[in-house]
C-alpha positions in Angstrom: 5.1 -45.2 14.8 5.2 -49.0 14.9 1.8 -49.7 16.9 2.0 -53.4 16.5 5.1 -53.6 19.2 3.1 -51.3 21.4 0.3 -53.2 21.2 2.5 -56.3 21.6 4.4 -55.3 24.9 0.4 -53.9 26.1 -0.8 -57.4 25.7 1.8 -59.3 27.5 1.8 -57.1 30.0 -2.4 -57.2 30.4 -1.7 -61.3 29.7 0.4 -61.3 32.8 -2.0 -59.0 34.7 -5.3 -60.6 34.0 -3.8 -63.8 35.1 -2.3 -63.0 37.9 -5.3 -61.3 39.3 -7.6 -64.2 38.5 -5.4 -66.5 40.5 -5.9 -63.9 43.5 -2.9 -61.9 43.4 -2.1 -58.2 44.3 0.0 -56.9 40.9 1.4 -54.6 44.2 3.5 -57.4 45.7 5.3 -57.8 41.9 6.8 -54.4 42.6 10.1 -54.7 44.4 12.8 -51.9 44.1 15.9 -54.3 45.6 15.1 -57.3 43.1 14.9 -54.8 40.0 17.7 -52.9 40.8 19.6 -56.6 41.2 18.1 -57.8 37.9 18.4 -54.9 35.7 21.7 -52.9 37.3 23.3 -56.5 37.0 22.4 -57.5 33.6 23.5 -53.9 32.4 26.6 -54.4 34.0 27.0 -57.6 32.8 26.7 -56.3 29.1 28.9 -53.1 29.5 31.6 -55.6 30.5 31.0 -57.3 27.2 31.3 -54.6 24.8 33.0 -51.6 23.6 32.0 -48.2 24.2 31.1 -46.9 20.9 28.7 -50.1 20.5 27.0 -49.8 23.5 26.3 -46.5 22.6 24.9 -48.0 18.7 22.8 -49.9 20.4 20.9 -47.6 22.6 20.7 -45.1 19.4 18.6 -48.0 17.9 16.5 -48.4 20.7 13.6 -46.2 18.8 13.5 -48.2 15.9 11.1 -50.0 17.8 8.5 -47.5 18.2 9.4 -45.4 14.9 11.3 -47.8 12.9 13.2 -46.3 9.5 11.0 -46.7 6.6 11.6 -48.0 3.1 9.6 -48.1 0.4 11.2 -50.4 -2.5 8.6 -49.2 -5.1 9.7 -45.4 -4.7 13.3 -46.7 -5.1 13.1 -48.4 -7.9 11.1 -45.5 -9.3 14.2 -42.9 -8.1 16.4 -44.9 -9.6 14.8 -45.5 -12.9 14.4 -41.3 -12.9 18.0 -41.1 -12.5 19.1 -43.5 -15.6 16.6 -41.2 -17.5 18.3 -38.2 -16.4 22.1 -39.8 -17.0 20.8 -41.0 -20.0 20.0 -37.6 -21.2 22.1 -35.1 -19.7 25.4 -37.2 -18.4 26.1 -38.5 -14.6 27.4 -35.1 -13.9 23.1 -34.4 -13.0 23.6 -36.7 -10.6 25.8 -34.6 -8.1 22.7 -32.2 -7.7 20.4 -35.1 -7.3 22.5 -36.5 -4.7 22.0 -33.2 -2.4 18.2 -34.3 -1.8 19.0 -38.1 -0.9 19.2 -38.8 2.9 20.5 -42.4 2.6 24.3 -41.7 2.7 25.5 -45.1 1.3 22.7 -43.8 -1.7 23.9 -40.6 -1.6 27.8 -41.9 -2.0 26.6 -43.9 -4.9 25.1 -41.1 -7.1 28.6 -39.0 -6.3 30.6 -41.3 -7.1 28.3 -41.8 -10.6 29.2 -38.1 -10.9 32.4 -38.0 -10.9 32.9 -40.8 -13.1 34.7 -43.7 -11.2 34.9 -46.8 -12.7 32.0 -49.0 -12.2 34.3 -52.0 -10.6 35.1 -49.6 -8.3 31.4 -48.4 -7.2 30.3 -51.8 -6.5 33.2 -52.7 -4.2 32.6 -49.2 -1.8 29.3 -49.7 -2.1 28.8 -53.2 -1.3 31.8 -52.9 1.8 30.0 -50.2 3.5 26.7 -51.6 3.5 28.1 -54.9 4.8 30.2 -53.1 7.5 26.8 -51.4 8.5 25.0 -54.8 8.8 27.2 -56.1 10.5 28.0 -53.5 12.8 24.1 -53.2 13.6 23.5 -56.7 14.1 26.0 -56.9 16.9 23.9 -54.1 18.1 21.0 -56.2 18.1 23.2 -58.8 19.7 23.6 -57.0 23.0 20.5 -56.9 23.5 20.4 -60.5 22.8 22.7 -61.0 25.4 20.7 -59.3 27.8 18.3 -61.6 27.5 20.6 -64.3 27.8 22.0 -62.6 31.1 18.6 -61.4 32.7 17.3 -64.7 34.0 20.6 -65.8 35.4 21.0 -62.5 37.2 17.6 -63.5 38.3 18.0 -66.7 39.8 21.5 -64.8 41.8 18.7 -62.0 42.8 16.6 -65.2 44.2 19.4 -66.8 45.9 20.4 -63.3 47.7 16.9 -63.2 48.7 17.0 -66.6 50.1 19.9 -66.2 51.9 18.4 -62.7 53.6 15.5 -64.9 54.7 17.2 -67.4 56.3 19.1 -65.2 58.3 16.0 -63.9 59.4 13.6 -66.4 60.2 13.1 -65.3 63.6 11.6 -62.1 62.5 8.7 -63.1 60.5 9.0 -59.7 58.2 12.4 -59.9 57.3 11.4 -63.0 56.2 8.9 -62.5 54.2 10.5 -59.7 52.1 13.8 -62.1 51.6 11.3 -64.7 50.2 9.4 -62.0 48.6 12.7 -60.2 46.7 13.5 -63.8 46.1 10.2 -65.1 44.1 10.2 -61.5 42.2 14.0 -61.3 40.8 13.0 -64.5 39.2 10.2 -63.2 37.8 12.1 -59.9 36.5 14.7 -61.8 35.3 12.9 -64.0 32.6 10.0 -61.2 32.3 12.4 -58.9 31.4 14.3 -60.8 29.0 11.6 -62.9 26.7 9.1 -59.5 26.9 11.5 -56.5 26.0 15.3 -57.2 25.7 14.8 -60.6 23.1 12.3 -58.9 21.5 13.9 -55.7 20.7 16.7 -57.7 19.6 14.7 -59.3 17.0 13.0 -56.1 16.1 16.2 -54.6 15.4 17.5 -57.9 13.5 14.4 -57.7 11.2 15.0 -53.9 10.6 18.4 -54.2 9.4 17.7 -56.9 7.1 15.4 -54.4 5.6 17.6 -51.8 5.6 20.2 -54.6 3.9 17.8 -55.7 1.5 16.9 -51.9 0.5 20.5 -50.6 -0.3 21.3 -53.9 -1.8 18.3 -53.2 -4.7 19.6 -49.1 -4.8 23.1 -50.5 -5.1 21.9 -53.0 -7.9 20.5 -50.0 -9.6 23.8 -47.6 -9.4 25.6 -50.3 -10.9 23.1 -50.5 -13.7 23.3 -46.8 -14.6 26.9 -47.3 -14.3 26.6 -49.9 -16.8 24.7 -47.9 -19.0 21.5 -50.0 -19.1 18.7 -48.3 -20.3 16.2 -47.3 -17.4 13.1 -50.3 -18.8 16.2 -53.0 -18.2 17.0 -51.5 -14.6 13.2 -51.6 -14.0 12.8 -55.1 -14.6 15.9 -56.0 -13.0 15.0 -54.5 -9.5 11.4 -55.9 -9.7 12.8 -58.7 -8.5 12.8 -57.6 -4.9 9.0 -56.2 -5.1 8.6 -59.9 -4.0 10.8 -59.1 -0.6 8.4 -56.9 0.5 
């Protein structure tokens, strides 16, 4: 679990509290069900209407990244992959089909197969390389919706201010009516730019910085499939992937 966003969203949030209060306010009058449902059902909208199906659907899968993001731990890779030069080394690539069973990472897990059944190492770094740029960039315009989002929110925001403008001012002989048009008015704005610079920019930038991990990660594996393609001996692959100890 990645406490440091919860604890960054529970700070904001208090930030935003604390403040208010101190000024006088009741954090009750920031609750209003007709300027959410403007905000947030119309920036959704707006988003679905931008993308495709199967994309929308990517991005809500990465969604828990946020709280539990993917782990990967470059110093156990570049240990696995100096293990399996050894083992190539000693008893052919042919090992490497059984070793491939116990690896989760499927572009990883392609790799070591296709070490197995001998294709030619031109070959391997082309499949290799493709898919893990058609992943990145097919997770990055994940991120990028909810980018949008928070491009969309505080627009949707000022419309959700405007409508409740326009409901007070055909109301302004009934002094309630009035005051819940100005009120839905003041609080869509507030939704609108809360919403996007507190959760939907954020997690796009979460997201952003966990691919590029992810990139970086199958980048070094893929370095190191190509080397026991190669044939380099297992010290040579070692030194070569220290490199990206420093990317840590």
């Amino acid at each position: 679990m990645d406490k440091l966003s919860i604890a960054g969203l529970v700070v904001a949030l208090f930030a935003i509290y604390l403040g208010f209060s101190i000024e006088g306010g009741a954090i009750a009058t920031l609750f209003e069900l007709p300027a959410f449902i403007i905000v947030f059902g119309g920036t959704v909208g707006a988003v679905l209407l931008q993308s495709s199906k199967q994309q929308f659907s990517h991005a809500i899968s990465l969604l828990g990244w946020v709280i539990h993001p993917p782990k990967f731990d470059i110093e156990q890779g570049i240990d696995d992959v100096v293990t399996w030069a050894q083992q190539a080394r000693e008893s052919g690539y042919l090992v490497l089909e059984n070793v491939a069973m116990d690896v989760e990472d499927r572009f990883v897990n392609k790799g070591l197969n296709f070490l197995a059944d001998g294709v030619e190492t031109e070959q391997l770094i082309t499949s290799i390389e493709l898919d893990i740029e058609l992943y990145r960039d097919h997770s990055l315009r994940s991120a990028k919706i909810f980018e949008s989002m928070g491009g969309y929110s505080p627009t949707i925001g000022i419309l959700g201010a405007v409508l409740g403008l326009i409901q007070a001012m055909g109301n302004l002989s009934d002094p309630d009516m009035l005051g819940q048009g100005i009120s839905t008015a003041f609080v869509a704005t507030i939704y609108g730019v809360g919403f996007a610079n507190l959760i939907y920019i954020p997690i796009a930038n979460k997201i952003r910085a966990i691919v590029h991990q992810q990139t970086m990660y199958r980048e070094m594996m893929a370095q190191g499939l190509i080397a026991i393609s190669q044939g380099e001996n297992p010290h040579a692959i070692e030194n070569r992937l220290s490199a990206f100890r420093l990317q840590e």
